[in-house]
C-alpha positions in Angstrom: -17.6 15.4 -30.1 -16.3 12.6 -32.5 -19.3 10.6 -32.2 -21.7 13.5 -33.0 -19.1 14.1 -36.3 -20.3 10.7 -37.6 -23.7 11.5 -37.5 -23.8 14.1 -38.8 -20.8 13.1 -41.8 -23.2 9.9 -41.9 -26.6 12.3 -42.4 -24.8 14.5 -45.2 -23.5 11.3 -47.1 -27.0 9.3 -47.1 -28.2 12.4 -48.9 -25.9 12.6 -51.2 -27.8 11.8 -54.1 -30.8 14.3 -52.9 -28.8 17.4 -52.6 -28.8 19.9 -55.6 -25.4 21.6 -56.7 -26.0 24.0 -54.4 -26.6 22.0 -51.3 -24.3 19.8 -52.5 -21.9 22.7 -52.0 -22.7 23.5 -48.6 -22.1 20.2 -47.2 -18.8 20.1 -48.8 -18.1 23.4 -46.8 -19.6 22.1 -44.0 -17.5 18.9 -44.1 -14.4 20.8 -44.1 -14.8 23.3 -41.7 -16.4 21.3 -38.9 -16.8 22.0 -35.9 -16.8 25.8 -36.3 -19.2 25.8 -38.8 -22.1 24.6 -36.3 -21.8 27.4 -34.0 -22.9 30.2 -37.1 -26.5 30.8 -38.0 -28.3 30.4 -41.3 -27.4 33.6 -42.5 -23.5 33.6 -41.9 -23.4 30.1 -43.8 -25.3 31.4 -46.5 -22.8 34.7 -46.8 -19.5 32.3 -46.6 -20.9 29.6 -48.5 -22.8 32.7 -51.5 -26.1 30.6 -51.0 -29.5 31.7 -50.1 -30.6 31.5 -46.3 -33.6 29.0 -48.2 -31.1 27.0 -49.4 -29.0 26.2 -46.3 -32.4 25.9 -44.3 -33.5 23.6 -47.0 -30.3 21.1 -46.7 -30.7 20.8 -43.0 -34.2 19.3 -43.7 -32.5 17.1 -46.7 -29.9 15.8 -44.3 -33.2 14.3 -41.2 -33.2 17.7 -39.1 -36.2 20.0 -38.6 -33.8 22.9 -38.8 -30.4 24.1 -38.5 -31.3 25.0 -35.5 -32.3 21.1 -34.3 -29.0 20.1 -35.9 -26.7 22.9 -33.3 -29.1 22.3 -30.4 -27.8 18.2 -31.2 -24.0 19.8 -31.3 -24.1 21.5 -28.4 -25.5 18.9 -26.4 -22.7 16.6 -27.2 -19.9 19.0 -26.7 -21.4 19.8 -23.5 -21.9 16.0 -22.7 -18.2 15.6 -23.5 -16.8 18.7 -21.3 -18.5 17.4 -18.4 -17.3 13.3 -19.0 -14.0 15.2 -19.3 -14.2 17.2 -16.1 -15.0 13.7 -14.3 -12.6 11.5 -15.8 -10.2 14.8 -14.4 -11.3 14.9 -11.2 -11.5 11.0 -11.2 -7.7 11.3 -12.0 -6.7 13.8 -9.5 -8.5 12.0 -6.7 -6.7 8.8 -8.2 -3.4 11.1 -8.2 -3.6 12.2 -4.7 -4.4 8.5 -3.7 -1.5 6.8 -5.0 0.2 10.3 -3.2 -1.2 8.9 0.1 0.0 5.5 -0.3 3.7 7.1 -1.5 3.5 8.9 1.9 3.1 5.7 3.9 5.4 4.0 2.0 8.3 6.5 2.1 7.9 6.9 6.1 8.3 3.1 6.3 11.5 3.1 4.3 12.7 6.1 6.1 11.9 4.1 9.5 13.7 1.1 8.1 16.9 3.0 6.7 17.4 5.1 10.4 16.8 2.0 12.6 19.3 -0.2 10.0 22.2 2.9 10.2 22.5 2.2 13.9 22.8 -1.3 14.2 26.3 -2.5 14.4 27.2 -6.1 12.8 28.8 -6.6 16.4 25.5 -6.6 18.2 23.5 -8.9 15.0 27.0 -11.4 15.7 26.1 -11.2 19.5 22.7 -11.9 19.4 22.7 -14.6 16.4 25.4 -16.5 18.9 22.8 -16.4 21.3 20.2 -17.8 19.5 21.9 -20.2 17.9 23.0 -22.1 21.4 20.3 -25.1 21.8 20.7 -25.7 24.9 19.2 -22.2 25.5 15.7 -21.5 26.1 14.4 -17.8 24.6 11.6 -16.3 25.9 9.9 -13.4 24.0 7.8 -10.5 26.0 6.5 -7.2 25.8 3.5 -6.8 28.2 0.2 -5.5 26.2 2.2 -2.2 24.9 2.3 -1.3 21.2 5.4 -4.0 20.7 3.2 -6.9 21.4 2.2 -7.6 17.7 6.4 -7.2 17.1 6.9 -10.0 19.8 4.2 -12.4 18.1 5.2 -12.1 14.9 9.0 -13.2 16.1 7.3 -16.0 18.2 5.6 -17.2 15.7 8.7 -17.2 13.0 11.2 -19.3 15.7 8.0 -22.4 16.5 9.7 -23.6 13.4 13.3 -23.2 13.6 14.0 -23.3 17.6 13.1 -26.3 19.5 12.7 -23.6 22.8 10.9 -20.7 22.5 7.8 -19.6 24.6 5.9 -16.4 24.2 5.4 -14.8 27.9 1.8 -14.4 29.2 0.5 -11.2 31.3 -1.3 -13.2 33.2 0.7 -13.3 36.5 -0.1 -17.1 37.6 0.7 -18.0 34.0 4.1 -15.5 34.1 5.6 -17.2 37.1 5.1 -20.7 36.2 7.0 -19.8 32.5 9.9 -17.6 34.8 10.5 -20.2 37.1 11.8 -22.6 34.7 14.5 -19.4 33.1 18.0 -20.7 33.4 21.7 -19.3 33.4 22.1 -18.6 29.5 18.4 -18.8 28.8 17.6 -15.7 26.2 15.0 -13.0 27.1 13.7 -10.7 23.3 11.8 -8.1 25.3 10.3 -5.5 22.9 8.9 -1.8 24.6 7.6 0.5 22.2 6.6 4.2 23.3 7.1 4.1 27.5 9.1 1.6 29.8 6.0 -0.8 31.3 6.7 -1.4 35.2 5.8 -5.3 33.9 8.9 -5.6 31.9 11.4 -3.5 34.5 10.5 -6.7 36.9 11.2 -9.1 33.9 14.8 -7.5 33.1 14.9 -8.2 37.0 14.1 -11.5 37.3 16.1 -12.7 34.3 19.0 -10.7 35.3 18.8 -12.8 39.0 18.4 -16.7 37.2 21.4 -15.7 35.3 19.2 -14.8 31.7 20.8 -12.6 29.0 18.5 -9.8 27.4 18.0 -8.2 24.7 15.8 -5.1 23.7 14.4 -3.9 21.4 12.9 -0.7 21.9 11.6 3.4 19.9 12.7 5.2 23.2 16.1 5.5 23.8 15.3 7.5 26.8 13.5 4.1 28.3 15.3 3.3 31.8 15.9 -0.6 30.1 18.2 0.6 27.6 20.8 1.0 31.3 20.1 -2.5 32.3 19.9 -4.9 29.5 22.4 -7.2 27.5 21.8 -5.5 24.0 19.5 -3.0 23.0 18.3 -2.1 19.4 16.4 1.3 18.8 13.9 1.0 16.2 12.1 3.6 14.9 8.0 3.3 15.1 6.9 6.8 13.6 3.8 6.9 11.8 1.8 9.0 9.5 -1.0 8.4 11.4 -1.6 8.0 15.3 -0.8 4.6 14.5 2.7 3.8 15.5 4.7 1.9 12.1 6.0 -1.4 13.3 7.5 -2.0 9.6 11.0 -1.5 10.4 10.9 -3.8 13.4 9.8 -6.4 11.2 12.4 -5.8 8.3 14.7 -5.9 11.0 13.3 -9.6 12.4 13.2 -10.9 9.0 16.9 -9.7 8.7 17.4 -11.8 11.8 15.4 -14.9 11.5 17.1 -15.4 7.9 20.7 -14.8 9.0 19.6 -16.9 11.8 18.3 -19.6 9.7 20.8 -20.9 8.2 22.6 -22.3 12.2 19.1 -24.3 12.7 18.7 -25.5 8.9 19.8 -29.1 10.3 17.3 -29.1 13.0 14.8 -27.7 10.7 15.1 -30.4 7.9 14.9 -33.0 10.6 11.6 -31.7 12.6 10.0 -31.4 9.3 10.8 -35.0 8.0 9.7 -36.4 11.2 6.2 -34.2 11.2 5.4 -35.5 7.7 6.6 -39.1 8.9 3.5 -38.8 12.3 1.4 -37.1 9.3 1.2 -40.3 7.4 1.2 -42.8 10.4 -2.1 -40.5 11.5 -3.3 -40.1 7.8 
């Protein structure tokens, strides 16, 4: 509606010096009581204003429109055009609103996952398993079958290549499995992760590792699972999702938690490795 204003301000004022005293009266009035005074006919203008009907018909032609009629037909266009821009840009907004709602949702079930898996972990079991780790005569193995914790168990893999000098992600392949199991010693270190049920794959690995003399450690969303009974340590994470989809985000806060505490035992040996790979990088270069 502002924009329509200036037109029609910018009509009255180019025909300024055409108007008689009489127009020039009605486009003061009209000035001053826009936009009301656009939705009254000829003949209410001419009673408020004390003009003749041929007189306020006669300014509308003065000011570029056919009629008074042309000039509210123009009005009411805009206003209309402006409601509906409105109603868009509101509906734009809610659906923007109950977007960044979503996103809140997903957001405050991770944090809730994260704060109930972090209240019942005791600084007694992180102490335990941080020792464990930080032995390098150790080797630690990291499994977890093909069940929903796999992508839990790369992730950790992938964050000790750099700061253990022994760590090997177990295969499913059973021909591949046995060949990485037959070389688990006493004190080697088995991070088994099993999210939802207990996979007959990773009872025989708790077996097997339990036999060569191997310490475990689970981490598991089901308290219930028959592993929590025969394992070393055991943390319960919580994996519940808005979706179908488990959330593995309190897993990883508590790897990161982990790997950084951890960290700081294998800084040494990850200073060294990484002058001695940029030492072959230049002797290849």
């Amino acid at each position: 509606m502002e924009d329509y204003k200036n037109i029609f301000f910018g009509r009255i004022t180019d025909a300024t010096e055409k108007l008689t005293p009489a127009e020039s009266v009605i486009a003061e009035h009209l000035m001053h009581h826009y936009p009301h005074c656009m939705l009254k006919t000829a003949s209410e203008l001419s009673t408020e204003i004390d003009v003749n009907i041929s007189t306020v018909t006669r300014f509308f032609q003065k000011i570029g429109y056919k009629s008074i009629k042309s000039a509210q037909k123009e009005f009411k266009d805009d206003m209309e055009l402006k409601v509906n821009s409105a109603l868009a840009q509101s509906e734009h907004e809610q659906h923007e609103t109950k977007i960044n709602s979503e996103l809140w949702g997903y957001a405050i079930n991770d944090i809730t996952n994260i704060e109930a898996t972090f209240k019942k972990i005791s600084h007694e079991k992180i102490d335990i398993l941080i020792n464990l780790l930080s032995n390098r005569s150790n080797q630690v193995f990291i499994g977890s079958c093909r069940n929903p914790g796999y992508s839990s168990a790369w992730y950790l893999f992938s964050c000790l290549l750099p700061i253990h000098p022994a760590v090997v992600m177990l295969e499913v392949d059973p021909i591949r499995l046995a060949s990485q199991l037959a070389t688990v010693a006493e004190g080697d270190l088995l991070l088994l992760f099993d999210f939802r049920k207990a996979e007959k794959l990773n009872q025989r690995l708790v077996e097997i590792f339990h036999r060569q003399g191997g310490h475990i450690t689970l981490f598991t969303d089901n308290i219930l699972s028959p592993l929590v009974e025969t394992v070393d340590l055991f943390f319960e994470i919580k994996t519940v999702g808005t979706s179908r989809l488990d959330s593995h985000v309190a897993v990883i806060s508590l790897l990161n938690t982990i790997l950084g505490m951890l960290s700081r035992n294998w800084e040494d040996y990850h200073l060294q490795r990484r002058r001695m790979q940029q030492k072959i990088y230049k002797e290849l270069e």
